[in-house]
Structures are given as C-alpha cells and as structure tokens.
C-alpha positions in Angstrom: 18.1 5.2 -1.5 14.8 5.3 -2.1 12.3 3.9 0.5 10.1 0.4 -0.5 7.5 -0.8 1.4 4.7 -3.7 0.9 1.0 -3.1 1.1 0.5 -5.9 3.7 -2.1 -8.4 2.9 -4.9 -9.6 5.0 -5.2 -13.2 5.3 -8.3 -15.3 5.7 -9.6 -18.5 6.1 -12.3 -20.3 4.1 -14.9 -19.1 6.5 -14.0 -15.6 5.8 -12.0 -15.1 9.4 -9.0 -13.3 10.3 -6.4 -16.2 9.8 -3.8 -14.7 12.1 -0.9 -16.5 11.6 -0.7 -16.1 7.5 -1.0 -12.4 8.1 2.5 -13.1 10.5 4.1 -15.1 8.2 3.6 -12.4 5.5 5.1 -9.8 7.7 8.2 -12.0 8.6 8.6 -12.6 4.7 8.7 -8.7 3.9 11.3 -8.5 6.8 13.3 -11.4 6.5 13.5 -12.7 2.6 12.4 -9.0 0.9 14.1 -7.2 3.5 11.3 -4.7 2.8 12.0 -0.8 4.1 8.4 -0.7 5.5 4.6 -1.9 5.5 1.5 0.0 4.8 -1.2 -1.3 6.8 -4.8 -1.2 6.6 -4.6 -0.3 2.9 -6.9 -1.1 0.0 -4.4 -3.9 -0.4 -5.1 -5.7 2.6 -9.2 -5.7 1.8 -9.7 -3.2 4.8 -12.6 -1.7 3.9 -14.3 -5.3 4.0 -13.1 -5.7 7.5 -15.1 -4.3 10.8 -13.2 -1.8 13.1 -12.4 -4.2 15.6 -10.7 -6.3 12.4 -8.6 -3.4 11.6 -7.4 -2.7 14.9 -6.4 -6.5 15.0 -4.7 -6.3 11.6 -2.4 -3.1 13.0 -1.9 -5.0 16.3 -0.5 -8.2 14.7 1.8 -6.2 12.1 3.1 -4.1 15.3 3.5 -7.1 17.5 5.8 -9.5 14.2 7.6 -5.7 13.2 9.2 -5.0 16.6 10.1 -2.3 15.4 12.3 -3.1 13.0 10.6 -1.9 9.4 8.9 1.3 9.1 5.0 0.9 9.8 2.4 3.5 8.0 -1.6 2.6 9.5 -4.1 3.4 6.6 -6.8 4.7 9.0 -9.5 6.3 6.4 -13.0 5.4 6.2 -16.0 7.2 5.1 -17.4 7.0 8.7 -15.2 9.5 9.7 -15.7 8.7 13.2 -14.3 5.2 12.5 -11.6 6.6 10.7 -10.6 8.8 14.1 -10.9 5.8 16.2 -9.1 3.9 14.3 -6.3 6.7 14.0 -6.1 6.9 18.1 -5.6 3.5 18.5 -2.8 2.8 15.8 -1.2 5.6 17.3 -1.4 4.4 21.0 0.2 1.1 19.8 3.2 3.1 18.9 2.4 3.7 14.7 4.6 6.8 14.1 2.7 7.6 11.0 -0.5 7.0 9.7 -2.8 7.9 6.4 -5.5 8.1 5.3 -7.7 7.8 1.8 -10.4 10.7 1.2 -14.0 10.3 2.3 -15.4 8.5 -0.9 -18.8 7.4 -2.6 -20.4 10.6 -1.4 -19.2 13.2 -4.0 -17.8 15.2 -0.7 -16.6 18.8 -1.2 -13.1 19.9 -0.4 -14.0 21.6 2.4 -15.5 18.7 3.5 -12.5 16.7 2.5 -9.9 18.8 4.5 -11.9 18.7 7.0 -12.4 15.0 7.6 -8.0 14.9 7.5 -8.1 18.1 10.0 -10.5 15.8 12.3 -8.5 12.9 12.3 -5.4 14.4 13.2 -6.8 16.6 15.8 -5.4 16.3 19.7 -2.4 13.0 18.3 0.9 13.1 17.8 1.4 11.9 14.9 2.1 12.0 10.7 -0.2 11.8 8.1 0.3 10.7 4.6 -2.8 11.2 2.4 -4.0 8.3 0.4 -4.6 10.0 -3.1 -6.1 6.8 -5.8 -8.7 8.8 -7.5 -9.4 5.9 -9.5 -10.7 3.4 -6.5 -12.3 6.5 -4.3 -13.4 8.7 -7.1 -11.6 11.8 -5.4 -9.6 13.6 -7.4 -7.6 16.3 -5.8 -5.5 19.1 -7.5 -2.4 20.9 -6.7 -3.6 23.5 -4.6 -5.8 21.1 -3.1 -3.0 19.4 -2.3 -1.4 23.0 -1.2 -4.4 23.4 1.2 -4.3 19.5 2.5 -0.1 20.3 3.3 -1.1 23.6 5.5 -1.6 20.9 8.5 2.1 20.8 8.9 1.3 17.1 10.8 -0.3 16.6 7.1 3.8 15.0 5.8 3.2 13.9 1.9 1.0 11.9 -0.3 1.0 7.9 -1.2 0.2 8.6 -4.4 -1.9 6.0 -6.8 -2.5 8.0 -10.2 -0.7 8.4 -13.1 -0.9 11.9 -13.7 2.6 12.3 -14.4 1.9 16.4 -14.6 0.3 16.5 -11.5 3.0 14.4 -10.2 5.6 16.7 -11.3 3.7 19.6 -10.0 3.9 18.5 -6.6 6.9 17.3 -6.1 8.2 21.0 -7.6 6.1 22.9 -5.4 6.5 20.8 -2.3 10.3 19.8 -2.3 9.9 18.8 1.9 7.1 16.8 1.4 6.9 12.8 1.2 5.9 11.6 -2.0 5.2 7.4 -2.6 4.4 6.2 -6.1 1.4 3.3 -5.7 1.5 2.2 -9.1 3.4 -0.6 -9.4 3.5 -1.1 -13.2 4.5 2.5 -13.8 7.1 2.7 -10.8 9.8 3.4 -14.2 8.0 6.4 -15.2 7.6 8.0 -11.2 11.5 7.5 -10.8 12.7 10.6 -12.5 10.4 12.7 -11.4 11.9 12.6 -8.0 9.2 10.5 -5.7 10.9 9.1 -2.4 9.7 5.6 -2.7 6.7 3.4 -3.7 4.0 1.6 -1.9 2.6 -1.6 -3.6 1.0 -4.7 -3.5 3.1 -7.0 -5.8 6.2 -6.0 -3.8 5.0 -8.5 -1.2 6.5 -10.8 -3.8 8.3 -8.8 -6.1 10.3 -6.4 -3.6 13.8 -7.9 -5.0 12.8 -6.9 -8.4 11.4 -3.4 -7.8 14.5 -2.7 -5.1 17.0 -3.7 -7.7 15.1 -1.6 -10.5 15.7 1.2 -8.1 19.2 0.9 -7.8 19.7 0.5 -11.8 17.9 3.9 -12.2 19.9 5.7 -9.2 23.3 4.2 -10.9 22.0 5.8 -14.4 21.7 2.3 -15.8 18.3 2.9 -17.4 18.4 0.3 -20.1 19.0 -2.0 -16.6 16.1 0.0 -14.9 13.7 -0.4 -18.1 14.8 -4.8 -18.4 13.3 -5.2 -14.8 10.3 -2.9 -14.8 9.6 -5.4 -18.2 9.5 -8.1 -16.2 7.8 -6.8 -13.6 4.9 -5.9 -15.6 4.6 -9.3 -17.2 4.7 -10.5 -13.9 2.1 -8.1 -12.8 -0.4 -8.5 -16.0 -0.1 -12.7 -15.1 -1.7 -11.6 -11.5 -4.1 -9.5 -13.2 -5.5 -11.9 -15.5 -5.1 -14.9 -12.7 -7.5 -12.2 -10.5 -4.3 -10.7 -8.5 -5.7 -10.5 -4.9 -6.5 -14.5 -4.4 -3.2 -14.9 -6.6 -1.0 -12.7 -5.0 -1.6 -14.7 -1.8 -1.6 -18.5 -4.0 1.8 -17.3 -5.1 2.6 -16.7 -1.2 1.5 -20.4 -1.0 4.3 -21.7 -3.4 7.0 -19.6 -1.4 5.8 -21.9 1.6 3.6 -18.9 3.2 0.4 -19.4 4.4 -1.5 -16.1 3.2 -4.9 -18.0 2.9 -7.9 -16.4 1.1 -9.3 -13.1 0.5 -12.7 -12.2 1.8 -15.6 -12.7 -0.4 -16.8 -11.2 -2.2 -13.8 -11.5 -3.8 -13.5 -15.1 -5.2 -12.4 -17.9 -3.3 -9.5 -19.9 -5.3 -10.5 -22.7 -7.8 -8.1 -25.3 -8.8 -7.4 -22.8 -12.6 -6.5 -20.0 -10.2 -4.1 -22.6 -8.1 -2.9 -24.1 -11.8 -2.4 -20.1 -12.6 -0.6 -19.2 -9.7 1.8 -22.1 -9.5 2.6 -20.8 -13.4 3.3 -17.6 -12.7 5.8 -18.7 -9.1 7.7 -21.3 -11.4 7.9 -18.3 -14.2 9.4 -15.2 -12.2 10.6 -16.1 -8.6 11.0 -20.0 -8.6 
C-alpha cells in the first residue's frame, strides 16, 4: 500500500506566535481520526520559511514529542542560508528524525554544482536520509533527470518528494531509478502520479482530506479506476473551494469546524475575515460534515 502522509501545518495566534497546542492537536488528528502513514515537517506547507531557526526547531520538537514514534516523521530542513539549513538538519536528526529533506537553494539562480553541493553539505558527518524537495514552480529550480542521476550518487540522497507535473520527467525517474523513493506533492493530480508507479504522496489538504485520498488509493490498487477517478473528482472540488476561500487560512478554519484549534497563518498571509469563516464552514458542511 502506498505511503500518505500530511504536510503538517503551523499554527499561530493573532499576534503571529507559535500557538503550540493547535500545532498538537493537528498532529493527534493526522494520527488518530486520518490515521495518516506520516508527517512532513518544516515544509512549505507549514509556512516555514516565514518562521526563524529557533521556530523551526520548535515546530520539529513538538511534532516529535505528540508522534512518539508512532507515524513516520520526514524534517524539511532546506533554506537558502545553507548554514541554517545544516543546523537545522543536525538538530532534527539529534531528536531522533530518521529522514530529512530538503528544497533546493532558491531566488539566486544557483548552478547545479552549486545545488549538489548545498545537498552534499547538509548531509555531510549525520546519519541520516534525504529526500529532495523538487517544486520548481515555488523555488524556481528546475532539475532534470540526470540532475536527478547526479543528486542520487549520495547514496544517503533516498528519492525525491516531488511537486511538478511533468508527467515525462516523472516517468523518467521512476524508470531509471526503480530503488529510489518517489512522493507525488500535487494533490489535485494524485490520479494521474498513480500509474506511473510513485510510492506515496505528500500534501497539504490530506490534513483534512487523508480518508478521501487513502481510499482513492485503494480504488486504483484494486483496478477500480472509475472508483479511483469518482474520489479524485471530489477531491478536487474540494481542493478548488480552499483555493478560491485562500487555502492556507482555510485549511486551518476547516480544522476549526472538526473541533481543532489550528489558529492563523502568519502574515503576511491574511488573517481570517468573517467571508473566509462563512467560506470555510461551506466547504466543512459540503465534503467532511
């Protein structure tokens, strides 16, 4: 069966601190009501690159501590201080993270060389995993297969969450590197990842929608596709709602009607107004009232 796991959310209160307890109670409902197979942590998801190093490191301490060890737990560590990126790296993995990952160095225009080497750096002297964190359309780094053939030589360098849909390219990989880890981060287009062979998915709306996506899954690996295609319908309606509701604040508003306490998001993202409250009960009462 193919792996799920939520990109865990950061909550925050109106003053635009760490609100501690929401980011618990969102763990405990991935574990407990989505019975998620893991959490990515740190990710793009949970407004990390908004947060200061010590913020991180909290965020990977407080989904340790409310895990105990009973999902899988992936620390997104990448940064374009790359120095940041390797502290942050040691210290997930001296908590006990088994595998971290990281997105590319971004807004610079890097080189490859540059690029492998800021992955090289991070994983040098830990024991640990890496998954690389390829969304070319967030960090403007684009990488190609054998990029991707050069990234995999680090054999502590273990697959690729992958946010793109370049099916080719997606295909290509997963021919050429059978052993590798591939996770589709597209939630939307999780239908169209399925055949080509990935090994799970990684995404947001799965801290709501994991039941859904899970039992999407299962139509697809019983070769009930008209099943598969129903749910991945929904889903997407489901998914367009957020959208146009602004899905970060939303996603954690509809956490609010399931009677968790996600808070805000960090501005500058917006801070909810009573349409985006009105929107987000809509959407609860629609697809998982």
């Amino acid at each position: 069966m193919k792996k799920l796991y939520s990109a865990l959310m950061t909550a925050f209160n109106e003053d635009d601190s760490i609100n501690e307890q929401g980011i618990r109670e969102m763990v405990r409902y991935n574990i407990d009501v989505n019975k998620i197979d893991g959490l990515y942590v740190g990710g793009s998801t949970g407004e990390s690159f908004m947060l200061s190093t010590e913020e991180r490191k909290l965020v990977y301490k407080i989904a340790y501590e409310e895990t105990a060890g009973k999902v899988d737990l992936i620390a997104q560590v990448g940064s374009v201080n790359l120095q940041e990126a390797k502290e942050l790296a040691k210290y997930a993995v001296a908590l006990g993270y088994k595998t971290i990952s990281a997105v590319p160095p971004f807004y610079y225009h890097f080189t490859f060389d540059q690029i492998k080497n800021y992955y090289d750096q991070i994983l040098a002297g830990l024991d640990t995993q890496l998954i690389i964190y390829s969304i070319p359309a967030l960090s403007g780094v684009t990488l190609s297969l054998d990029e991707f053939a050069k990234l995999f030589e680090n054999p502590k360098v273990i697959g690729v969450k992958y946010t793109n849909n370049d099916f080719l390219l997606l295909q290509r990989i997963r021919a050429a590197f059978p052993e590798k880890v591939i996770y589709f981060g597209t939630d939307e287009m999780l239908i169209s990842a399925l055949p080509l062979g990935i090994d799970g998915a990684i995404g947001s709306t799965f801290n709501l929608n994991a039941k859904r996506a899970k039992a999407e899954i299962a139509a697809f690996e019983a070769g009930d596709i008209k099943q598969a295609f129903a749910l991945q319908d929904v889903s997407n309606d489901c998914i367009l709602d957020l959208i146009a509701n602004d899905i970060y604040p939303s996603l954690k508003l509809v956490f609010e009607e399931m009677g968790v306490h996600a808070g805000c998001s960090r501005a500058p993202m917006s801070k909810p107004t009573p349409e985006m409250r009105a929107g987000a009960k809509k959407i609860y009462q629609q697809y998982f009232a």
